[in-house]
N, C-alpha and C positions, 0 to 999 in steps of 0.2 A: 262366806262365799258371796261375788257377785254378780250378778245378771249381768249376759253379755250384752255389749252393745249391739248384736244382732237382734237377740231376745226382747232386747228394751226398745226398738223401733217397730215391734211390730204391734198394728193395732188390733184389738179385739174384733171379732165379725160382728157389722151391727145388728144384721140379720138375726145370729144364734141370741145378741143380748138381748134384741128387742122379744123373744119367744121367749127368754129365760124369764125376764122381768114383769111379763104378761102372765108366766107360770106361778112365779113370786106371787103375784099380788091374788093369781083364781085360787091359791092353795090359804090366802087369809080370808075367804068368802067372798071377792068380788067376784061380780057377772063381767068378765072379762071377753070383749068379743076381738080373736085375737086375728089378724090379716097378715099376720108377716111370715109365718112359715113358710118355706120353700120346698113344698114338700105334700102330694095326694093326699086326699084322708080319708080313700080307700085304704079296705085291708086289703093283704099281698093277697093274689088269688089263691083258693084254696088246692090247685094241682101244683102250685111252685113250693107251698109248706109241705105237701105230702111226701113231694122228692126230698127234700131237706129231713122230714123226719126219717123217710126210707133209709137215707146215706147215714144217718146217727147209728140206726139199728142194725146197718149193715159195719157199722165199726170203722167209716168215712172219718176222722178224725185225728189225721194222724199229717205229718210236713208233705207238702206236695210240690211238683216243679216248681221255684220261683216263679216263674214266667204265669202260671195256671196249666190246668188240667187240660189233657189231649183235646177231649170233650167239647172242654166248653170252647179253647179255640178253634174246635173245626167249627161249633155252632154260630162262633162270630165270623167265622169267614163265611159260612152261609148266609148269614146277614146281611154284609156288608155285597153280596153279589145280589142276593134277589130283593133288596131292601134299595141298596143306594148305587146298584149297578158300578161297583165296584170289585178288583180281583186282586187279594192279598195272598200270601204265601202264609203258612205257620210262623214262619220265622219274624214275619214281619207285625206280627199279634201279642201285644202283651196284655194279661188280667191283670190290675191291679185293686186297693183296698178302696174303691171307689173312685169314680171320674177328676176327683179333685184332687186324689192322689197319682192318676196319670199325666195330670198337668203338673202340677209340683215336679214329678221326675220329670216331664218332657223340658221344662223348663232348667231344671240344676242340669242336666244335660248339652243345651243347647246353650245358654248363653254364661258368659262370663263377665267379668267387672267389667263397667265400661261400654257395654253393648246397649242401642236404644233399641225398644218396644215399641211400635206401635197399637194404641189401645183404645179403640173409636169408645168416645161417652156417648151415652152412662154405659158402665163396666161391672160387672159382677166382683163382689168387693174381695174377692179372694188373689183374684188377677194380679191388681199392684200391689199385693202383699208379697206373693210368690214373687214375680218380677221382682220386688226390691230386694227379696230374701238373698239374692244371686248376684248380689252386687250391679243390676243391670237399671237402669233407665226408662222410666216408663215415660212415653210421648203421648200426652193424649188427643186425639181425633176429635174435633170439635161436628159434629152430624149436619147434617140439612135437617132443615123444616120437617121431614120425614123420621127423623133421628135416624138416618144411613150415612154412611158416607160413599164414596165413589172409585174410581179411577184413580182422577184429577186430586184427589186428599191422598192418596199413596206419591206418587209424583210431589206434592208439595212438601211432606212432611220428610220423605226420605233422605239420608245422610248417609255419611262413608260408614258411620258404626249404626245403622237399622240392621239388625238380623232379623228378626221378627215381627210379625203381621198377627193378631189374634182377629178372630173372627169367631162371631156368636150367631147363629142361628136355626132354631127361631132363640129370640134374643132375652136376657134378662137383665135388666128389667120390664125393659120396655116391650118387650111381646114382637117384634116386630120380625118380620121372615122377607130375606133378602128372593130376588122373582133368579131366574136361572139366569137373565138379561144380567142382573144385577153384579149377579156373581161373576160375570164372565166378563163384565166391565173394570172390575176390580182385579181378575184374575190378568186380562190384558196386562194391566200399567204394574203385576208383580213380574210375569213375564220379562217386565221391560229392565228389570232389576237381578239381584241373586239374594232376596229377601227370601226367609222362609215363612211358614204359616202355620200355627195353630187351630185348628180348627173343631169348635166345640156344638156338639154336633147332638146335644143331651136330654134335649125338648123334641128333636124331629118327628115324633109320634103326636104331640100334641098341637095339628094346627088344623086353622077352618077357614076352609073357602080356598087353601092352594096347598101345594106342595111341598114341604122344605128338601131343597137340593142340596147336594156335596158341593163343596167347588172343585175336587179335583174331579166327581161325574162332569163339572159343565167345562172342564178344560182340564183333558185328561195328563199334558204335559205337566201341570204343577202338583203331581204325586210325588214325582222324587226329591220334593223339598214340604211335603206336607203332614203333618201330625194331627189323625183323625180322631178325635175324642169323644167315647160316648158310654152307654150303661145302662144298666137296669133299675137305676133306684126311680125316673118318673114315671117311666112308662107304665112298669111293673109294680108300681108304689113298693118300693123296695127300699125306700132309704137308710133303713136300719143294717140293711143287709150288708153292704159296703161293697160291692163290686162294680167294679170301672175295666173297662178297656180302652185300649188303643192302638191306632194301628198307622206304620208308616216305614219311612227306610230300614233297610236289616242292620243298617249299624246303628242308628240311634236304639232301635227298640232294641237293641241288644246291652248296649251303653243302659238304656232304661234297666231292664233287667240287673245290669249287674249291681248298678244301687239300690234296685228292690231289695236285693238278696243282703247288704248288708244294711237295711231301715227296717223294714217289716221283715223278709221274705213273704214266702207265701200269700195270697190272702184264704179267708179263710174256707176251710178242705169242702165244708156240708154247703157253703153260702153257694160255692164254685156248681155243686150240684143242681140246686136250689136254680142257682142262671140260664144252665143247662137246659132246663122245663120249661122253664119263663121265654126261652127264645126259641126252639120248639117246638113250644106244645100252643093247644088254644088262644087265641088271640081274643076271643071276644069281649074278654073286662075290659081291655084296653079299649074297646071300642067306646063301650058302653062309658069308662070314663071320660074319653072325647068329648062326648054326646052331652056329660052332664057336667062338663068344662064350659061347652058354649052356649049351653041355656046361663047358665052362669056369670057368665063373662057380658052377654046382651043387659041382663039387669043389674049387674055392676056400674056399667058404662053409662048407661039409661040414670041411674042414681046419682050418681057423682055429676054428671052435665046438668043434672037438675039443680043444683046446690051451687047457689049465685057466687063465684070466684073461684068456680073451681071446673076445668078444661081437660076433658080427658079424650084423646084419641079409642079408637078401636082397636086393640091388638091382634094380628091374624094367628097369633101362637102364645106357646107355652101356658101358665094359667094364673097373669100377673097384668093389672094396668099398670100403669105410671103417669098418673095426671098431675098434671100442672098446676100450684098451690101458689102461685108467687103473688097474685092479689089479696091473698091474704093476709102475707107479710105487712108489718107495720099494726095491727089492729091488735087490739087486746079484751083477752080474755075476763068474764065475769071476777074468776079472782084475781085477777090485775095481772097475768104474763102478756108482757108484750112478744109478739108470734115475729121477729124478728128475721130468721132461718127455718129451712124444714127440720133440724132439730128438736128446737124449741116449741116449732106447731108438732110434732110428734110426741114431744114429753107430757106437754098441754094436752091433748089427745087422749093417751094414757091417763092421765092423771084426773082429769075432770071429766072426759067423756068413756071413760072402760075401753076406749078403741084401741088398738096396736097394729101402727102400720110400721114401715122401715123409713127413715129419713130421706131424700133425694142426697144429701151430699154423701153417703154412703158409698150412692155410685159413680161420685163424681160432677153430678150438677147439683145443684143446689135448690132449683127451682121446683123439683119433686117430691112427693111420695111415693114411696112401691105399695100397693096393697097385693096380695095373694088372695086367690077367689080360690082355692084348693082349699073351702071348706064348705058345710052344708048351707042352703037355699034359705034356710031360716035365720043363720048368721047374718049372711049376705046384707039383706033386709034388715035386720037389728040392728047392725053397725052403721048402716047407710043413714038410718033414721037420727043415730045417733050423732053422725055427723053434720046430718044436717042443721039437727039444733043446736051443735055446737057452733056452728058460721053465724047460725040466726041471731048467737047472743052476742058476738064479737061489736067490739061499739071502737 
């Protein structure tokens, strides 16, 4: 039997391999200090497992609406009103098996062969995977100096076959959170079109010093063309757990649903309860993880701009830099890698300094690393040092 050509263009996540291969090498006895996870290293609060155990013993484990549980979509439409001053209907709410799996369906949904994306860089690497999955076109969005793009980059880029507009914020890689100005600049020039939007929305608990807004809260007309995606696995440090929702026209998420039902159905019955508590109940871990995201993030940042060729902005969200490596390119390493791409500085990395970041061409530039500070204060520091002396030796 042979692998389809759909199967065969798609590429691995570098993210998952860069954590995989970090895991490889701590499980042969390296001190492996790993930066690439996407993903809290908080445990889940302990009132979100208790519901979860409650639902097991109460016999919770059995097929449930495709769509998700009464519950937990009335607890997202409460969300989505006193969170992002926004008003959905049930019907316009679907649970799925994780935020990555509402983009997937929103995406086989909405576009067909032939259809261009637009997809401002750097881009979360799952994005033009799916987009390509669907036969569609992905256009990529070259950013400003800010790594945002505008208005005036919707207007430039748009054609007769644009359906689609993704939008990330606050943003991965690069941490960055669009101001409500921002959005409503860019909301303007889709206005001016009959583009749709995706809008991923999956960090919005994790930002400091502002706000992150909706764009359809900052321009309420681009609802009826807008796909709100968002979930419990950062906020919640839930990532295992797998649940995603989403919310927008009654016919797409209804279209959504009925591919749910013949991919996965359901997601799963106890996880769906487990959501339920987490959106809820107590809020204050979230807080407290906030709080020990941006102590985090200042010595991250402070680290890296200390380490001569290496330019890292301040991210206002999520829990990831993305500094700029490109003067390191061309130099070589003690065992003779010439650092060519951020590939090859990240293999390098791995391989003589224990460090694991994600590559920048992952996300579509080339001139990056992602590191993830979503681990403890003592890492942080360990790897910093590590890379410090790894630049020092480059000759």
């Amino acid at each position: 039997m042979n692998v389809s050509k759909r199967a065969k263009e798609i590429a691995p996540s570098a993210t998952l391999a860069i954590s995989s291969k970090a895991k490889e090498l701590k499980s042969q006895g390296l001190n492996i200090i790993s930066f690439g996870a996407g993903e809290p290293d908080f445990d889940t609060p302990t009132h979100i497992k208790d519901a979860a155990c409650l639902a097991l013993e109460e016999g919770f484990t059995k097929y449930t609406a495709t769509e998700g549980i009464l519950s937990l979509k009335e607890a997202i439409r409460e969300k989505f009103k006193t969170r992002n001053n926004l008003d959905y209907s049930l019907e316009e709410i679907i649970v799925s098996c994780g935020a990555k799996h509402s983009l997937f369906n929103a995406f086989m949904c909405l576009l067909d062969p032939g259809d261009e994306v637009i997809l401002p860089l750097p881009y979360w690497v799952s994005y033009d995977e799916q987009i390509r999955l669907c036969g569609a076109k992905v256009v990529p969005a070259i950013p400003n100096d800010q790594l945002k793009i505008d208005g005036d980059t919707i207007r430039r880029l748009k054609t007769p076959n644009t359906k689609l507009i993704v939008l990330t914020s606050p943003n991965n890689p690069t941490g960055v959170v669009y101001t409500k100005e921002e959005l409503m600049d860019i909301g303007k020039a889709i206005l001016e079109t009959d583009i749709g939007i995706i809008s991923d929305e999956i960090y919005e608990d994790f930002t400091y010093g502002i706000e992150a807004e909706s764009i359809v809260a900052a321009i309420p007309e681009l609802k009826s063309r807008t796909i709100t995606v968002n979930g419990v696995s950062k906020t919640y440090s839930m990532t295992g757990w797998r649940i995603g929702y989403a919310a927008g026209p009654k016919n797409i998420i209804k279209a959504m649903a009925n591919l749910q039902a013949h991919s996965t159905s359901n997601p799963t019955s106890f996880a769906q309860k487990a959501a339920v508590a987490a959106l809820r109940g107590p809020q204050e871990d979230v807080i407290k993880m906030r709080q020990a995201f941006l102590a985090r993030r200042d010595v991250i940042v402070d680290g890296l701009n200390n380490i001569t060729g290496i330019s890292c902005s301040k991210p206002l969200g999520a829990f990831y830099v993305f500094p700029d490596v490109s003067q390191l390119y061309g130099k070589k390493t003690p065992k003779g890698t010439v650092l060519a791409d951020s590939q090859s500085l990240s293999q390098a990395l791995l391989e003589e300094a224990l460090v694991a970041v994600v590559p920048g061409k992952a996300f579509g530039t080339d001139r990056y690393v992602r590191l993830s500070y979503a681990t403890d204060m003592k890492s942080i520091k360990t790897g910093l040092d590590r890379i410090a002396a790894f630049v020092e030796c480059l000759s």
